[in-house]
N, C-alpha and C positions, 0 to 999 in steps of 0.2 A: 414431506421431502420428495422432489420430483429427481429421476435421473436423467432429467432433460438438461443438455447446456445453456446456462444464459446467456443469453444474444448478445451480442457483443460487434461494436466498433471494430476492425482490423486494418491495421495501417501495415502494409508490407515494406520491406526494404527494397533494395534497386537489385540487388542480387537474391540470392537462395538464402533464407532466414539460418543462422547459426545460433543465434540467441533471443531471447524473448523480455520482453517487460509488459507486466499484466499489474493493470493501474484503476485501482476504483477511486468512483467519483465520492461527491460529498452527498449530503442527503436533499432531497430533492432533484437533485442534478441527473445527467444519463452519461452515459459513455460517448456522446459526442464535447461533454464540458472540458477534455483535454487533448481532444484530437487537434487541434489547433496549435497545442503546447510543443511537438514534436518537432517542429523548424527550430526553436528556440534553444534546444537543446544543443544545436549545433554540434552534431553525432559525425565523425569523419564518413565518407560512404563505405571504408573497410566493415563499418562496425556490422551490417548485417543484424540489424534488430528489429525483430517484428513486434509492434505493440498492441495490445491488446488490451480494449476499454469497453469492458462490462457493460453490461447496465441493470441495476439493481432490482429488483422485483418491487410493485407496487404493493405496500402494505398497510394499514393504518396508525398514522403516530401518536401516539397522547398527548405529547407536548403542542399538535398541533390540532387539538380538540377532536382527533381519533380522524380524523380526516386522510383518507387513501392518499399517497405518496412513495416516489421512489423513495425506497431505505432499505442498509443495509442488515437495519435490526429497532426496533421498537424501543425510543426513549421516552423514560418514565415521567423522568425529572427536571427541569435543563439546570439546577441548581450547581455549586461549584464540585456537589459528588457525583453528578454525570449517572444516574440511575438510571439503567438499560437492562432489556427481557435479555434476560442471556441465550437464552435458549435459540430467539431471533438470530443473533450473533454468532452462534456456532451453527445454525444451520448454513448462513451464507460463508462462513469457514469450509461448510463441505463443499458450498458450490463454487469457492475459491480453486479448491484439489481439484476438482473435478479439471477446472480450466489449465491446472499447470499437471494434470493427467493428459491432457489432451495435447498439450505442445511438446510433452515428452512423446506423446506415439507417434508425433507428428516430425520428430527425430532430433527436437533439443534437449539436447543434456540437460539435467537437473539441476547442475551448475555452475549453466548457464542461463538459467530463468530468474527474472528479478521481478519481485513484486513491491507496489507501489500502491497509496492510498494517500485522501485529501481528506482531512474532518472525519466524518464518519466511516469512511473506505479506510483511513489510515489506522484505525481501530481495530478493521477486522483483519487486515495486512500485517497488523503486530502479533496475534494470534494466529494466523495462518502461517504464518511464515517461523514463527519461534517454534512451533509444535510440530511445524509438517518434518516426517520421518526419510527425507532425505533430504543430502545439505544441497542448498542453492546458492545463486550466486550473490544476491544480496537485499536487502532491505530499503524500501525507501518512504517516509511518513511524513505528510506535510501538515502541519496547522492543526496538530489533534492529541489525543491522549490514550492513553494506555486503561480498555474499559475492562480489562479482566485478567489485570496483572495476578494474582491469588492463583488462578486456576493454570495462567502460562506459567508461572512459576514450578507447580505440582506437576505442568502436563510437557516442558519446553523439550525438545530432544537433544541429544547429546550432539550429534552429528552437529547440529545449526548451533552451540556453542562460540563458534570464531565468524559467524555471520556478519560479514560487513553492513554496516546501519548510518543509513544518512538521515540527520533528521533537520528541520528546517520548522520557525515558526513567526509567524506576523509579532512584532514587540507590539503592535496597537490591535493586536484582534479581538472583535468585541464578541465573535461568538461563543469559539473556543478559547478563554483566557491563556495569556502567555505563560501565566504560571502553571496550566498543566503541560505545555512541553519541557519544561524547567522541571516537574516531575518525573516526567516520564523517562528523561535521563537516569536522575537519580535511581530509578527505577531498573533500568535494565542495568546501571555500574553495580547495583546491589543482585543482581543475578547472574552479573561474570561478563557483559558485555563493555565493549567499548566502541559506544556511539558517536559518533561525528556527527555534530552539533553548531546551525547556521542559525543567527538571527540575523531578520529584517526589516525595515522600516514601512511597514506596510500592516493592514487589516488583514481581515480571515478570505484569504488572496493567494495567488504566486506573480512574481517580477519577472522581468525577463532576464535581471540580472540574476536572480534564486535558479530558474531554468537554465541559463549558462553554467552557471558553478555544480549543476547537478549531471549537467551534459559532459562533464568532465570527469566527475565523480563515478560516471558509467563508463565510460571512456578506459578510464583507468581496471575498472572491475573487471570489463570485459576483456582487455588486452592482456590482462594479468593471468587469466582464466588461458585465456588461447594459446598467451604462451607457455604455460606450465600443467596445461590439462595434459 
């Protein structure tokens, strides 16, 4: 485990950052694979969000015959139980805090940082974000599953209890099957949450109509935040 930050994509706002959204990509991919997403979102210019798109550490995957790749954590299996090193997974959870340490000294509130993840980033984004011990502003998981529900269950903090959670997943995705986000619900309504829940017509992907309704979805977090902080 290094205390170096990982590098990271930053997309600033047009004013002085008030809020933050820190988004990991899928496996393979880099933090330039949603810098593109931000137009789509169609954010008013009040909102004041700086985003911030990782980019994963190069490591070798098994599923991909041990061959070096960006990931977020070493999968064992691609079978329908999703067998991942855990340990890979909780280390990039530290380098998650590490990043929403960084935008809190950089003078965002805690809740107002939102963390966000696609495939395998949205894995670590469900664990980082349910455990980390101060509440934020919200959750956001595309096209993925829940890889270490067991130990977010024993580890979740109290504070991130009412955590607003947007979740979104392809009905044709052939990577991540649709029924692990169909679990993953069930998942967190069985640990006290209540996730908001989008399906759409589309593969292991986002739309531009998923990015719309998710730009609204921040939209709403954020103003909620501003005016009641």
């Amino acid at each position: 485990m290094t205390d170096t930050l990982l590098p990271a994509v930053v997309v600033e706002p047009n004013a002085e950052a008030d809020a933050a959204v820190i988004w990991l990509h899928g496996l393979g991919a880099s933090g330039h694979d949603f810098e593109q997403a931000v137009p789509f979102l169609n954010l008013p210019d009040s909102a004041r969000v700086r985003f911030v798109f990782p980019h994963a550490p190069v490591r070798p995957v098994t599923i991909n015959n041990g061959w070096p790749m960006p990931a977020w954590y070493d999968i064992l299996s691609i079978d329908i139980e999703r067998k991942i090193d855990e340990a890979s997974l909780l280390e990039s959870v530290e380098q998650v805090n590490a990043l929403i340490q960084q935008q809190i000294d950089q003078g965002i509130k805690p809740e107002r940082i939102i963390l966000a993840g696609f495939s395998q980033g949205g894995a670590v984004a469900y664990h980082a974000a349910l455990c980390y011990p101060q509440r934020l502003g919200g959750l956001i998981v595309l096209s993925t599953y829940i890889a270490t529900a067991e130990r977010i269950q024993r580890e979740k903090m109290a504070v991130n209890d009412r955590l607003p959670i947007w979740l979104a997943h392809g009905v044709m995705d052939d990577v991540v099957p649709y029924s692990l986000g169909e679990q993953a619900v069930l998942e967190l309504e069985k640990m006290g949450f209540e996730p908001e829940w989008h399906n759409y017509p589309i593969a292991h992907e986002v739309s531009p109509e998923e990015l719309n309704e998710l730009g609204h979805w921040i939209t709403q977090i954020l103003e909620f935040k501003e005016s009641f902080a």
